[in-house]
C-alpha positions in Angstrom: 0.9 -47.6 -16.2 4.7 -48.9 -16.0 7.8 -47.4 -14.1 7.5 -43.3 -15.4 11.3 -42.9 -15.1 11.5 -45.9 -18.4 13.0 -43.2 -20.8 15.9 -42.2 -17.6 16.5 -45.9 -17.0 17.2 -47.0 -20.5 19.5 -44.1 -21.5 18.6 -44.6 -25.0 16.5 -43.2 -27.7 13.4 -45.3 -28.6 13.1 -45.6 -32.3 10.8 -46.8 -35.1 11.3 -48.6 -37.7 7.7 -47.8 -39.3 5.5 -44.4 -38.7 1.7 -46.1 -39.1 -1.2 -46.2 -37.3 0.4 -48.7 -34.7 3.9 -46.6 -34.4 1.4 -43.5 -33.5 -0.5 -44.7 -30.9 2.5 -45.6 -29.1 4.2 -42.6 -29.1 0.7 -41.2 -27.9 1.2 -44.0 -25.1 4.6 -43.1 -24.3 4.7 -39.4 -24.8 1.0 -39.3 -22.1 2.9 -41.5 -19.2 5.5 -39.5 -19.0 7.9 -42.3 -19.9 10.2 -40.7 -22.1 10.3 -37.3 -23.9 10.0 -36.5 -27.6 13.3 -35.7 -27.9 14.4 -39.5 -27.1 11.7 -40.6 -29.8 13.6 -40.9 -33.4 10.8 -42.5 -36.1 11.7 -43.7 -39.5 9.7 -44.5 -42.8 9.5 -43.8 -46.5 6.8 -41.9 -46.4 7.3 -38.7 -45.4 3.8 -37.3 -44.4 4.0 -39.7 -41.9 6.7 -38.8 -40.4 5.5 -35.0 -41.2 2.2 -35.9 -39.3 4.0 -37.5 -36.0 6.2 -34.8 -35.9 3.6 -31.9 -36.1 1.5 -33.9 -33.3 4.0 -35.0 -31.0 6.9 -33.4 -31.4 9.7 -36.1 -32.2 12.8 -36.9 -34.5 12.1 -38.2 -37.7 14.4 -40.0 -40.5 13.6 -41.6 -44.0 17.2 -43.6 -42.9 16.3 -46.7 -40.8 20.3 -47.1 -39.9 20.2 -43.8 -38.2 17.4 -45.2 -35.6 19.5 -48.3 -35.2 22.5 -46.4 -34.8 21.0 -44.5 -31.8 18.2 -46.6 -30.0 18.4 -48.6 -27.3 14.5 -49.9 -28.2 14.0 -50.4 -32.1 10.4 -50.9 -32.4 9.9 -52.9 -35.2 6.4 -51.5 -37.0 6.4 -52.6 -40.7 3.9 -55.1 -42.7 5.2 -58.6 -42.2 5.7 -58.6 -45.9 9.1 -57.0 -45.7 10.5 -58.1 -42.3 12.9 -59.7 -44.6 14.0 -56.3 -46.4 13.8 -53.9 -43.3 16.1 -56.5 -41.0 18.0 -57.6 -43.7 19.1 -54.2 -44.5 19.8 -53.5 -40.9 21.9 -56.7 -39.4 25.3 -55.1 -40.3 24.7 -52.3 -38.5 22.7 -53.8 -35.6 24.1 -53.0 -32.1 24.5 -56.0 -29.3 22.8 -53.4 -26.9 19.8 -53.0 -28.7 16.3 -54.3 -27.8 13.7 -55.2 -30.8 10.8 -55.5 -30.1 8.7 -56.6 -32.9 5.3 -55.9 -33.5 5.1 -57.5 -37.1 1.7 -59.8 -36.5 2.4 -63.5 -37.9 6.1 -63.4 -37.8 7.9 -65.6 -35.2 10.7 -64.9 -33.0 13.1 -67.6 -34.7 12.1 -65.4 -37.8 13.2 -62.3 -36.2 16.7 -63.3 -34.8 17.4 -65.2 -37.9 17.9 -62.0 -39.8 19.6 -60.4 -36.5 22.9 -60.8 -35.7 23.2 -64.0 -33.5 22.6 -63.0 -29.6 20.3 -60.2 -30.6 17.9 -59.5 -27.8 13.9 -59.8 -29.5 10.6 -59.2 -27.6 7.8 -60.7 -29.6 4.1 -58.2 -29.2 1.2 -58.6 -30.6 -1.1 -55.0 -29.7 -4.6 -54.5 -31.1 -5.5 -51.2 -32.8 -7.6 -50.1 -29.5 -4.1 -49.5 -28.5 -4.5 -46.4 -30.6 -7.4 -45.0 -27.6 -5.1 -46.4 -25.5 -7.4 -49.3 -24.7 -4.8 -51.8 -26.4 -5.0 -55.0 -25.5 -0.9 -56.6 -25.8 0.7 -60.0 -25.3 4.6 -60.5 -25.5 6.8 -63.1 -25.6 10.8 -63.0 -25.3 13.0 -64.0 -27.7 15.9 -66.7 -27.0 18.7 -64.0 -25.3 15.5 -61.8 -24.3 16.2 -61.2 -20.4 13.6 -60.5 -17.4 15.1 -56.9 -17.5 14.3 -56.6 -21.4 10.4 -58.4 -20.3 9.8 -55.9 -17.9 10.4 -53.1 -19.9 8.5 -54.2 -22.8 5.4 -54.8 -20.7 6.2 -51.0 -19.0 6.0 -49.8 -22.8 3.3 -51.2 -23.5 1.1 -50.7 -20.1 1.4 -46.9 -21.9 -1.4 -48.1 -24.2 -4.0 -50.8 -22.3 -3.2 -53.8 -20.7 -0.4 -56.2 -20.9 -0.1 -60.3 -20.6 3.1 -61.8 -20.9 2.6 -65.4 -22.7 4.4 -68.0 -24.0 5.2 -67.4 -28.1 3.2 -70.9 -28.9 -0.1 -68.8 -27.7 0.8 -66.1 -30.1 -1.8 -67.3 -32.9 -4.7 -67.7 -30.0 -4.1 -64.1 -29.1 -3.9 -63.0 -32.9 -6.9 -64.7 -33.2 -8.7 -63.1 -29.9 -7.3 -60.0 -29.1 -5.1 -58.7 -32.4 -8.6 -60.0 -35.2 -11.3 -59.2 -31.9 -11.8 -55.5 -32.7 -13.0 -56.6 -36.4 -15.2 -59.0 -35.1 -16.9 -56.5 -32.3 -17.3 -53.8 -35.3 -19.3 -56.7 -37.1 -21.9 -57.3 -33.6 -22.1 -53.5 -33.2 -23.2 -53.2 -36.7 -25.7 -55.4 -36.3 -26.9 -53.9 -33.4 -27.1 -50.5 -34.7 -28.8 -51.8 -37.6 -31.5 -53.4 -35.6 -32.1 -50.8 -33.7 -32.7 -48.4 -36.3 -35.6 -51.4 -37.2 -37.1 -50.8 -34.7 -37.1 -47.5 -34.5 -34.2 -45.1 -33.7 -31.7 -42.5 -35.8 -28.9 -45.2 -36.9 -26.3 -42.1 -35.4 -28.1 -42.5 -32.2 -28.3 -46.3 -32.5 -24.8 -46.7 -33.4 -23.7 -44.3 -30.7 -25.8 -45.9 -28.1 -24.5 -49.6 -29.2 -20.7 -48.5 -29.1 -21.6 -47.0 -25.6 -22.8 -49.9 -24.0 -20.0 -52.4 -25.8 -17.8 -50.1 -24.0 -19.4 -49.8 -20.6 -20.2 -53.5 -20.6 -16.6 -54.5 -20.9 -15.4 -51.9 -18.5 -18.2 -53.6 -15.9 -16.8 -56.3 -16.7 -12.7 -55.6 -16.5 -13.5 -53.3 -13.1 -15.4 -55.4 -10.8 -13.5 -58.9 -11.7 -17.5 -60.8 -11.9 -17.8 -63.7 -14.5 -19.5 -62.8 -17.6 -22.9 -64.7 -16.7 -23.0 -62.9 -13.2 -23.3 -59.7 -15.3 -25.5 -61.1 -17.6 -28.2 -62.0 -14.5 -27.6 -58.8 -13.0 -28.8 -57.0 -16.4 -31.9 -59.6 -16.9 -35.0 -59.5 -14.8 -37.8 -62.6 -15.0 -40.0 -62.3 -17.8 -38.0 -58.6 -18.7 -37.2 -56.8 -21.8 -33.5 -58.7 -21.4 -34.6 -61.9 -21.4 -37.0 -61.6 -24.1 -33.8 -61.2 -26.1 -31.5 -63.2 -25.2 -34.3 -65.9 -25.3 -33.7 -65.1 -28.9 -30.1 -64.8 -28.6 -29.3 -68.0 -26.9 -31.1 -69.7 -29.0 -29.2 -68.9 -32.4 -25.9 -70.1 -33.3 -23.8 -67.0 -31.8 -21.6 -69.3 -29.7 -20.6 -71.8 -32.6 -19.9 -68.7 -34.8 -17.6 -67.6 -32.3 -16.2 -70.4 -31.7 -15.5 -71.2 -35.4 -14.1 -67.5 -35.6 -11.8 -68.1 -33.1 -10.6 -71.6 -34.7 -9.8 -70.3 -38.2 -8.5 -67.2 -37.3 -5.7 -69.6 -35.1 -5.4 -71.8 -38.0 -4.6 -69.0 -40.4 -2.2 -67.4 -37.8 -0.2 -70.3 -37.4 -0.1 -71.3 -41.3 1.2 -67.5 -41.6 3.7 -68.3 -39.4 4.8 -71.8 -41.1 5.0 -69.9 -44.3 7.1 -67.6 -43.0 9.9 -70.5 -41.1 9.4 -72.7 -43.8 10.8 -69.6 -46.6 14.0 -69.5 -44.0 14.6 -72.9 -44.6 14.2 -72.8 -48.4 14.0 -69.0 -49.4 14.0 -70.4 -53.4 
């Protein structure tokens, strides 16, 4: 976890400009460290069971008017579909203080996007979370903006460390991580699946398989994030000569997991930075 006295040391309120799934599991995050109180957390969004919901289960401020979060928080989060970046920000600029930190959480969108709509100097932290964020098992990379400092880098990663681990990266590796960390969650979901389903083949209740699969998924990257051993040490250490393991994997290794993967990985990048071109490229000629 970061520095507990983050909600003392900023002085601010930390808002939201967006009340979903994402926006949740931070206040969770936030609200469980001890870093700030719910008093200091102000949410916004249109829809008010949202904000209804937050406010039953954690106890914060809640608004339908996004200027009254950027009229009193030192952190905006920004936590809206990239579609309407534009709109939210847009709206906002007039009204933005110098003082503020936004710290966008929009997948896709770049910081040059972000500042464009901001008033010039505005202070922007690039994250990209991953919905195991909402266990607080996230998995975050952030990037600073242009008149981001170390100050506003540190506490980013603090409010994030609420909610799993933190890597600060250069913005360029933004679509890798999008690809990795922000789409990996979907593509675990698809090889727990299949595991569940083959081991109802074979024999077990698919609750019991499925619950069984998820179990080891999660103790096998806990083994793997707690004793710092390569992947293939762990793998020898679970496969005897001639064992039930190996049988498998003989299997295993033999398909094309590895190319998937890697052609996973590729288009997912691909499609993360032509979302991000798209998005530059409507800045230059919003027609």
């Amino acid at each position: 976890m970061g520095d507990r006295t983050i909600g003392h040391t900023i002085g601010h309120t930390i808002g939201f400009l967006g009340a979903g799934n994402m926006a949740g599991a931070l206040i969770k995050g936030l609200l469980g460290a001890g870093l700030v109180t719910a008093e200091r957390i102000l949410a916004s969004d249109p829809q008010g069971e949202r904000l209804a919901a937050l406010a039953a289960t954690y106890g914060i401020r809640t608004t339908a008017d996004n200027h009254a979060v950027v009229r009193e928080a030192g952190v905006v989060f920004l936590a809206v579909k990239p579609q309407i970046v534009d709109q939210v920000l847009g709206d906002l600029a007039a009204a933005w203080r110098p003082a503020a930190l936004l710290i966008s959480l929009a997948a896709g969108m770049p910081v040059a996007a972000l500042e464009h709509y901001l008033p010039p100097g505005a202070r922007v932290v690039r994250a990209m979370p991953n919905t195991p964020a909402m266990v607080l098992a996230g998995a975050t990379a952030i990037s600073p903006g242009r008149h981001a400092t170390a100050a506003d880098l540190d506490l980013a990663r603090a409010l994030f460390e609420a909610v799993g681990r933190v890597s600060v990266l250069d913005e360029a590796q933004h679509d890798a991580v999008a690809a990795v960390s922000g789409s990996g969650p979907a593509y675990v979901m698809v090889v727990i699946d299949a595991l569940a389903d083959a081991a109802a083949r074979v024999g077990l209740p698919r609750d019991v398989a499925l619950a069984l699969v998820a179990q080891t998924v999660h103790g096998a990257a806990k083994l793997l994030l707690e004793t710092g051993a390569t992947p293939a040490a762990l793998k020898a250490m679970a496969t005897s000569p001639r064992g039930v393991a190996a049988a498998g994997l003989a299997v295993l290794e033999a398909g094309p997991l590895h190319r998937v993967l890697l052609d996973t990985v590729e288009a997912a990048t691909a499609r993360s930075a032509e979302l991000g071109r798209e998005v530059l490229h409507r800045l230059r000629d919003p027609r």
